[in-house]
Backbone as a printed PyTorch tensor [residue, N CA C, xyz], in Angstrom:
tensor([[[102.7330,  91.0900, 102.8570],
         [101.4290,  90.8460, 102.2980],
         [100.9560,  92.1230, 101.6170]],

        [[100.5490,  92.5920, 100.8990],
         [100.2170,  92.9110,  99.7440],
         [ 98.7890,  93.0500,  99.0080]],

        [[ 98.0580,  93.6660,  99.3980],
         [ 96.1030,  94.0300,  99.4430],
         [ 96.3630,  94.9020,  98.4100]],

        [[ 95.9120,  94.3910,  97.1930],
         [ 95.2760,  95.7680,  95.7820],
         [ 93.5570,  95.5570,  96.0200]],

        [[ 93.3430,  97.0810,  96.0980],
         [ 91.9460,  97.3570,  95.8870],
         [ 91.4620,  98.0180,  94.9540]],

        [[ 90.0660,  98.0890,  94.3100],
         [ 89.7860,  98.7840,  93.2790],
         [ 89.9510, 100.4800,  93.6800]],

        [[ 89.9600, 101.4970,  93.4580],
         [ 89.7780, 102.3690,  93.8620],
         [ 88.7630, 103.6180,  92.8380]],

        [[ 87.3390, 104.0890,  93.8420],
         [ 86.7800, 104.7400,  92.9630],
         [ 87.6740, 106.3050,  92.9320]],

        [[ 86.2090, 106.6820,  92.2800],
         [ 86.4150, 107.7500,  91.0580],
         [ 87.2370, 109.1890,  92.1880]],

        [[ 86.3070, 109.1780,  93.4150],
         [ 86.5230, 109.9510,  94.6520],
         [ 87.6890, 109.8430,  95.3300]],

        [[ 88.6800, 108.8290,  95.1440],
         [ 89.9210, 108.0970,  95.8160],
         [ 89.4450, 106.9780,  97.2530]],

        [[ 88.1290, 107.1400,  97.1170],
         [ 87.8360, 106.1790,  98.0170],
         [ 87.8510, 104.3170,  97.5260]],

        [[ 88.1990, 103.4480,  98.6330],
         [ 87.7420, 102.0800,  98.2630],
         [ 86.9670, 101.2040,  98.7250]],

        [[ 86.4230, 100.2790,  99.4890],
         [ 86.0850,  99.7610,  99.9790],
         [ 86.0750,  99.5720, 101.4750]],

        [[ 87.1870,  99.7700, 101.7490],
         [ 87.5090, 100.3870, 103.3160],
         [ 87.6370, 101.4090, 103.4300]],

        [[ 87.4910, 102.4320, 102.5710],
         [ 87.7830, 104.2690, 102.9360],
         [ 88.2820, 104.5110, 102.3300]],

        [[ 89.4040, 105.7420, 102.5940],
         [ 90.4170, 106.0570, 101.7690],
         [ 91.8230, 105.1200, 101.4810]],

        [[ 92.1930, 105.5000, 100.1160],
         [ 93.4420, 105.0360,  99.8520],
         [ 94.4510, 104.6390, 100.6570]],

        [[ 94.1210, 106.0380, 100.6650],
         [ 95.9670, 106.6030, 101.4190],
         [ 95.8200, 105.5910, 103.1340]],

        [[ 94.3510, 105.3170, 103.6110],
         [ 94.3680, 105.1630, 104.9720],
         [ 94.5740, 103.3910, 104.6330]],

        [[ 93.9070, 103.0180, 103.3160],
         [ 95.0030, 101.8140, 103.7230],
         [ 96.3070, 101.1620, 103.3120]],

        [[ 97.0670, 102.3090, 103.4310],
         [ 98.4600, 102.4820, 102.5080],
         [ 99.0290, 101.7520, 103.9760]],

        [[ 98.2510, 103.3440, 104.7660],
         [ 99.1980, 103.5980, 106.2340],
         [ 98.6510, 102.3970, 106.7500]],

        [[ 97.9120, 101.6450, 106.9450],
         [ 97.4140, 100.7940, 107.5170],
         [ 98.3130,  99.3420, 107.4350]],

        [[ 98.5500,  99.2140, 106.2680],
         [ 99.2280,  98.0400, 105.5190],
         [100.8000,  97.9960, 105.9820]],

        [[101.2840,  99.2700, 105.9310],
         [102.6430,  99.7240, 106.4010],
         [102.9230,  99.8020, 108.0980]],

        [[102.0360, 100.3870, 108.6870],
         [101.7630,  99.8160, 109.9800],
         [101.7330,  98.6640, 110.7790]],

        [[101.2690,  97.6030, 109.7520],
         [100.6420,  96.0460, 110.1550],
         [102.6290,  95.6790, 109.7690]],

        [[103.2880,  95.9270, 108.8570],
         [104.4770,  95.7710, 108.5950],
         [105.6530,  96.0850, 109.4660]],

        [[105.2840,  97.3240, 110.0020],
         [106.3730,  97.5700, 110.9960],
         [105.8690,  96.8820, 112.2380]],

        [[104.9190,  96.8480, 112.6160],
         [104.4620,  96.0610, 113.8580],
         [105.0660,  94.4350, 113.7430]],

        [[104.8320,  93.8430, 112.6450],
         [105.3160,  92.6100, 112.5610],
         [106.5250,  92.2790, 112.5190]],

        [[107.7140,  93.4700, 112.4530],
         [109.2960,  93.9140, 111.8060],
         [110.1530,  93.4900, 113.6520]],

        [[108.7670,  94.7580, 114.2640],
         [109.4340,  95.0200, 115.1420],
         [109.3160,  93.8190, 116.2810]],

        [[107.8420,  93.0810, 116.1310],
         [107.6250,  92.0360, 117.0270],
         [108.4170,  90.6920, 116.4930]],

        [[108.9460,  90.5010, 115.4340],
         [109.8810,  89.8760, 115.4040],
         [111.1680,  89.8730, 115.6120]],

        [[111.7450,  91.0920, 116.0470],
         [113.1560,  91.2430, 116.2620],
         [113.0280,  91.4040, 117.8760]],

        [[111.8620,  91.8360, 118.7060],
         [111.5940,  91.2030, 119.6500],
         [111.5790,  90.1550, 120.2610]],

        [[111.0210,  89.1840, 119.2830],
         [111.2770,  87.5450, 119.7050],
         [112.4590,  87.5390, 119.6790]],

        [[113.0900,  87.7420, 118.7410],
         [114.4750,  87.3160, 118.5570],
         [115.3580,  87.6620, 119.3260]],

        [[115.2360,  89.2080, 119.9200],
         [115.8920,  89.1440, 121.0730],
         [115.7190,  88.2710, 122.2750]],

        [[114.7590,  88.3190, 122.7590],
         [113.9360,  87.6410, 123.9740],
         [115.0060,  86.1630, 123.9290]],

        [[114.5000,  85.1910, 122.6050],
         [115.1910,  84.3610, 122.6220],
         [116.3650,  83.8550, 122.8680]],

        [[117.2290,  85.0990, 122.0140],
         [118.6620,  85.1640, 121.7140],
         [119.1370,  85.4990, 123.5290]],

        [[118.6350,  86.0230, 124.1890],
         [118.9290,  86.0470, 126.1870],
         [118.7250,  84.7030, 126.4630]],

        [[117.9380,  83.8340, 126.2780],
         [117.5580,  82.6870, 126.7890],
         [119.0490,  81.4860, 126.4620]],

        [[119.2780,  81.3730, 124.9140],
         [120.0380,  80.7090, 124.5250],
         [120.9710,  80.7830, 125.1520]]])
């Protein structure tokens, strides 16, 4: 998923800084990377 924001003149946007929702976005990505290869393990024991 993929959030473009306007960004002002200061490097700030709407939620703060840029950069904080770069890391934010990339964060939400690895969290979802890793909780899915989690399931998948979990599962893959069960089968």
């Amino acid at each position: 998923m993929l959030v473009v924001s306007a960004v002002n003149e200061d490097g700030t946007t709407e939620a703060g800084f840029l950069v904080d929702e770069i890391v934010r976005q990339s964060a939400r990505r690895m969290l979802t990377a890793a909780l899915e290869a989690a399931a998948e393990h979990c599962t893959g024991e069960l089968a």
